[in-house]
C-alpha positions as CSV (number, residue, x, y, z in Angstrom):
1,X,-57.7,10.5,4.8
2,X,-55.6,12.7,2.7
3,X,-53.1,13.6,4.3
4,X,-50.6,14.6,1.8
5,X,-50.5,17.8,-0.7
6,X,-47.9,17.1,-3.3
7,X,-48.9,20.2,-5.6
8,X,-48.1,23.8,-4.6
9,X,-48.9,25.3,-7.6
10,X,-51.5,27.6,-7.6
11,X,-54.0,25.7,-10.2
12,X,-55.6,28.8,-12.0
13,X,-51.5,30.2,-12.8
14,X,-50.9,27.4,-15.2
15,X,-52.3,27.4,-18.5
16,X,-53.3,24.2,-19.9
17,X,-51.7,22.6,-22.2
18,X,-53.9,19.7,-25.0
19,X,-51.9,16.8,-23.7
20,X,-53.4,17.2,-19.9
21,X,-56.3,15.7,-21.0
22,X,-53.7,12.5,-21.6
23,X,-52.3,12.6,-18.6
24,X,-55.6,12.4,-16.8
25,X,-56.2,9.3,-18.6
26,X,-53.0,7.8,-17.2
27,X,-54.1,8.8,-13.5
28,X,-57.3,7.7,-13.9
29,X,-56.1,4.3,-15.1
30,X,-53.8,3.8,-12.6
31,X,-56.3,4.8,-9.8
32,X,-59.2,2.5,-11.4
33,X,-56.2,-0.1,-10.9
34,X,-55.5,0.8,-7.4
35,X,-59.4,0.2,-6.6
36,X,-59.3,-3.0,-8.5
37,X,-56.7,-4.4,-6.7
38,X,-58.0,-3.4,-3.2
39,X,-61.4,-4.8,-3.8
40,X,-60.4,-8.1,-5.3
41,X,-58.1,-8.5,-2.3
42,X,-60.9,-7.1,0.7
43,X,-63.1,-9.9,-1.1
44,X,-60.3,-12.7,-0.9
45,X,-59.5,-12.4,2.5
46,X,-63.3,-11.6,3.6
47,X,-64.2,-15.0,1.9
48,X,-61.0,-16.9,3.7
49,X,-61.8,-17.9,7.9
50,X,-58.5,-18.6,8.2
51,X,-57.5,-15.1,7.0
52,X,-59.9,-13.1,8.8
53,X,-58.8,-14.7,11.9
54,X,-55.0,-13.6,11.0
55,X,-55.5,-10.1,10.5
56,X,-59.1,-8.9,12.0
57,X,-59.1,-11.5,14.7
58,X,-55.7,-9.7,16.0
59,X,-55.8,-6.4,17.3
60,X,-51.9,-5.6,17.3
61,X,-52.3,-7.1,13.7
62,X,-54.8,-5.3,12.6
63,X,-53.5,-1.8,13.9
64,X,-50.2,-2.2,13.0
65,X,-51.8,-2.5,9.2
66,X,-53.4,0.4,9.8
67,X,-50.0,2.4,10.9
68,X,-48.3,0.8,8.0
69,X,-51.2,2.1,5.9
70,X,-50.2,6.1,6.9
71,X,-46.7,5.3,6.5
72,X,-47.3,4.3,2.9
73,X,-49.0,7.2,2.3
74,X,-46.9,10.0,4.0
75,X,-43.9,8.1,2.3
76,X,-45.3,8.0,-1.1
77,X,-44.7,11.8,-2.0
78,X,-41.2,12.0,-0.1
79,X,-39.6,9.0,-2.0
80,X,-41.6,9.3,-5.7
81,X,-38.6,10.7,-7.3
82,X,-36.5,8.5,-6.5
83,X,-37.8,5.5,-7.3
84,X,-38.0,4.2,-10.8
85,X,-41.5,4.6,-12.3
86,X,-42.0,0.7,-12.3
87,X,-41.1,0.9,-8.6
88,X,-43.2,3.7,-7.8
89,X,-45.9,1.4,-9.4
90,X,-45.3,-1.1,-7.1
91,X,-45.1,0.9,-4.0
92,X,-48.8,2.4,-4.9
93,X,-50.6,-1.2,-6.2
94,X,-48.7,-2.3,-2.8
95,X,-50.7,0.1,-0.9
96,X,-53.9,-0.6,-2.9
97,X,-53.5,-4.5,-1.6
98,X,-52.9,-3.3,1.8
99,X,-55.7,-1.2,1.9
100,X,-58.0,-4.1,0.8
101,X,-56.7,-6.4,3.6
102,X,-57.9,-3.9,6.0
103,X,-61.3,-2.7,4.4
104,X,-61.8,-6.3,4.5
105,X,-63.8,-6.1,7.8
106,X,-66.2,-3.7,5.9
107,X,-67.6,-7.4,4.4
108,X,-68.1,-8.3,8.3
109,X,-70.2,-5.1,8.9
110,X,-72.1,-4.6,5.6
111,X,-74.0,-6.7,3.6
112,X,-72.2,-7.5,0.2
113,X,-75.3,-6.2,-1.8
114,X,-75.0,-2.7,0.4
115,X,-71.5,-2.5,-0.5
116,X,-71.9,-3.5,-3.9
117,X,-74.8,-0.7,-4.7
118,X,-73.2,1.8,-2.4
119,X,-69.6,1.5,-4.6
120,X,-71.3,2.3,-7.9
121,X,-73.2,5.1,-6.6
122,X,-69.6,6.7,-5.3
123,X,-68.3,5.7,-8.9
124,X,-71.6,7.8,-10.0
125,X,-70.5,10.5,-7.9
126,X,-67.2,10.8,-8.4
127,X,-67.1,11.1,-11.9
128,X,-69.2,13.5,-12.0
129,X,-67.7,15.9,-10.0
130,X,-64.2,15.1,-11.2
131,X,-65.8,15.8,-14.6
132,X,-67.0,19.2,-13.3
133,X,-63.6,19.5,-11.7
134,X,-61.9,19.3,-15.1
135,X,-64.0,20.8,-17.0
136,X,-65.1,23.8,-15.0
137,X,-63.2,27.3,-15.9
138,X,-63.5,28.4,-12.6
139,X,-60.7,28.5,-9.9
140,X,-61.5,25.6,-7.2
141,X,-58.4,26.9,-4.8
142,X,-61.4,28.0,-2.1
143,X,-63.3,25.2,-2.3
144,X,-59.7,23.3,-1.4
145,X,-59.2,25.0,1.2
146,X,-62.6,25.0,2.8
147,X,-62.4,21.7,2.2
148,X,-59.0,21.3,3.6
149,X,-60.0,23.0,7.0
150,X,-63.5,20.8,7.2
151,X,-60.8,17.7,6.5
152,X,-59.0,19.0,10.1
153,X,-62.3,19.3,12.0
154,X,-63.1,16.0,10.2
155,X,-60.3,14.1,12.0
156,X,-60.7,15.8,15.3
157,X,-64.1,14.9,15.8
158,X,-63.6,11.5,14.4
159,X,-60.8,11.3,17.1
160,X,-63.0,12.7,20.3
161,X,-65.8,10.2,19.2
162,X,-64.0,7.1,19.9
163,X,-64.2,8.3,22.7
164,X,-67.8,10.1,23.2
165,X,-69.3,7.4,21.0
166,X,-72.4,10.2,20.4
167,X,-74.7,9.0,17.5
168,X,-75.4,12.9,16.7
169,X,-71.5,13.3,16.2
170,X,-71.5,9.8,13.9
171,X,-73.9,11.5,11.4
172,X,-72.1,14.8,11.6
173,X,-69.1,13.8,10.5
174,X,-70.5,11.5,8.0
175,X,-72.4,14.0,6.2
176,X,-69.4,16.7,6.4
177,X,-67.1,14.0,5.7
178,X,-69.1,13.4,2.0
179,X,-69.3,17.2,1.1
180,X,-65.4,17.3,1.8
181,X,-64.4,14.6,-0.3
182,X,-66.9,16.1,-2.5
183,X,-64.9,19.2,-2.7
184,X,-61.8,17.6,-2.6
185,X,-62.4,15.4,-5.5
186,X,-63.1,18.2,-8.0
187,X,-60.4,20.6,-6.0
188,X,-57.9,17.6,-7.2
189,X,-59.0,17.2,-10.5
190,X,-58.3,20.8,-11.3
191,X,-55.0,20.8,-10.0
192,X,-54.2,17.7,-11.5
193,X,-55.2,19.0,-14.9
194,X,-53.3,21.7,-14.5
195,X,-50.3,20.5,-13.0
196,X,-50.1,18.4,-16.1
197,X,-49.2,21.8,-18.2
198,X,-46.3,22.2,-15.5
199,X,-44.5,18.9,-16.7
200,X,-42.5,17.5,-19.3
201,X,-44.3,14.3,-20.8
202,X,-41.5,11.9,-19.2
203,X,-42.2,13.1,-15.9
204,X,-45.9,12.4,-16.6
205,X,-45.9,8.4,-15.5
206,X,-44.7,9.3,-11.8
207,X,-46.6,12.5,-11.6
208,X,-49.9,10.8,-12.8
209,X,-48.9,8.2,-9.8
210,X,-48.7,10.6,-7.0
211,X,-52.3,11.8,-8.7
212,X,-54.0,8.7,-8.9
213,X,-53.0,8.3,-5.0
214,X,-54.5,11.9,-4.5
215,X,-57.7,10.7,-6.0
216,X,-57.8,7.1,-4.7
217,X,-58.0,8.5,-1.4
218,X,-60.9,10.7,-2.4
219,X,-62.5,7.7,-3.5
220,X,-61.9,5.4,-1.0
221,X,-63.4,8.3,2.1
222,X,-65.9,9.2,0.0
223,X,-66.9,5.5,-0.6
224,X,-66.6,5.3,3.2
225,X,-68.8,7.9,4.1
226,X,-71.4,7.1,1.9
227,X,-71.6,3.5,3.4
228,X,-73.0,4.4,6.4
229,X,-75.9,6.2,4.7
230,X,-76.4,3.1,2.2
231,X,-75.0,0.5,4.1
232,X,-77.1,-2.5,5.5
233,X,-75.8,-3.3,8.3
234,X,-75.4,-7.4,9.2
């Protein structure tokens, strides 16, 4: 999920300055990056036996990834500015392989093809609202929030169904789960745009990190969600 907010501006009280359009570029690089460097690795250990049998074949392996995952994450934000921006590279393409290693199993549940088709419709779909997100004059604070609160319900019900295991409650949350990352995705392109006017160019490297994370996340769930619509299952 995303479960960090590292912005507090209010996006519609900045005005925005011609080199935001820069600093978008250098988040979106650094998020195509992140993407590319969990898929080649979900594909590399999918295609080793002896790999899949290490980390998906263990539980306490397996969930212990997991927790490390949402450590990364909560981390990220917390010790950005301390790091050199070299070193917060690291720490994000870090995550981007560990995330991989764990979406890995998706390769196990899906058909390559379904995953294949089903990624360039999300790329589809997320730059198009992340276009609308930049380039629309209107204030996207509401939708973030709305978005925001569906995000909490999103989690709770996810949570309850583990145990419930209701089909009904599967395709809720799927369906909610792509109109919030939806709205999330152009919510964070806003205030990413705008955040840039906020910062001095040599901040711009670790700030355009923390935002590619942002929208790597937004990615990666909506990619998820719309996987169970698209996915064939093995």
């Amino acid at each position: 999920m995303n479960p960090y907010n590292p912005y507090t501006q209010h996006a519609s009280a900045v005005p925005v300055r011609a080199d935001s359009s820069a600093f978008l570029r250098k988040v979106y690089a650094y998020m195509a990056g992140g993407l590319f460097a969990t898929g080649v690795t979900a594909t590399v250990v999918a295609s080793s036996e002896s790999l899949v049998n290490i980390i998906l074949g263990n539980r306490i392996v397996f969930y212990g990834l997991l927790i490390a995952q949402v450590g990364m994450v909560l981390a990220f934000s917390k010790v950005v500015e301390r790091l050199s921006t070299g070193a917060a590279a690291a720490f994000f393409f870090a995550y981007a392989v560990l995330n991989g290693v764990t979406l890995s199993i998706l390769f196990m549940v899906y058909t390559s093809s379904s995953i294949a088709s089903t990624f360039f419709v999300t790329a589809g779909t997320f730059g198009a609202i992340s276009a609308y997100g930049y380039a629309t004059k209107r204030d996207l604070s509401g939708v973030g929030n709305f978005a925001m609160m569906g995000l909490i319900g999103l989690i709770i019900a996810s949570i309850v169904n583990i145990f419930l295991n209701s089909p009904m409650i599967y395709w809720l949350t799927t369906f909610i789960g792509v109109i919030v990352f939806t709205g999330l995705t152009a919510y964070d392109t806003q205030k990413l745009k705008q955040f840039a006017a906020s910062t001095s160019p040599d901040q711009h490297s670790k700030v355009a990190l923390q935002g590619a994370l942002m929208l790597y996340l937004d990615f990666i769930n909506l990619f998820l969600y719309l996987l169970r619509i698209f996915g064939r299952r093995r």
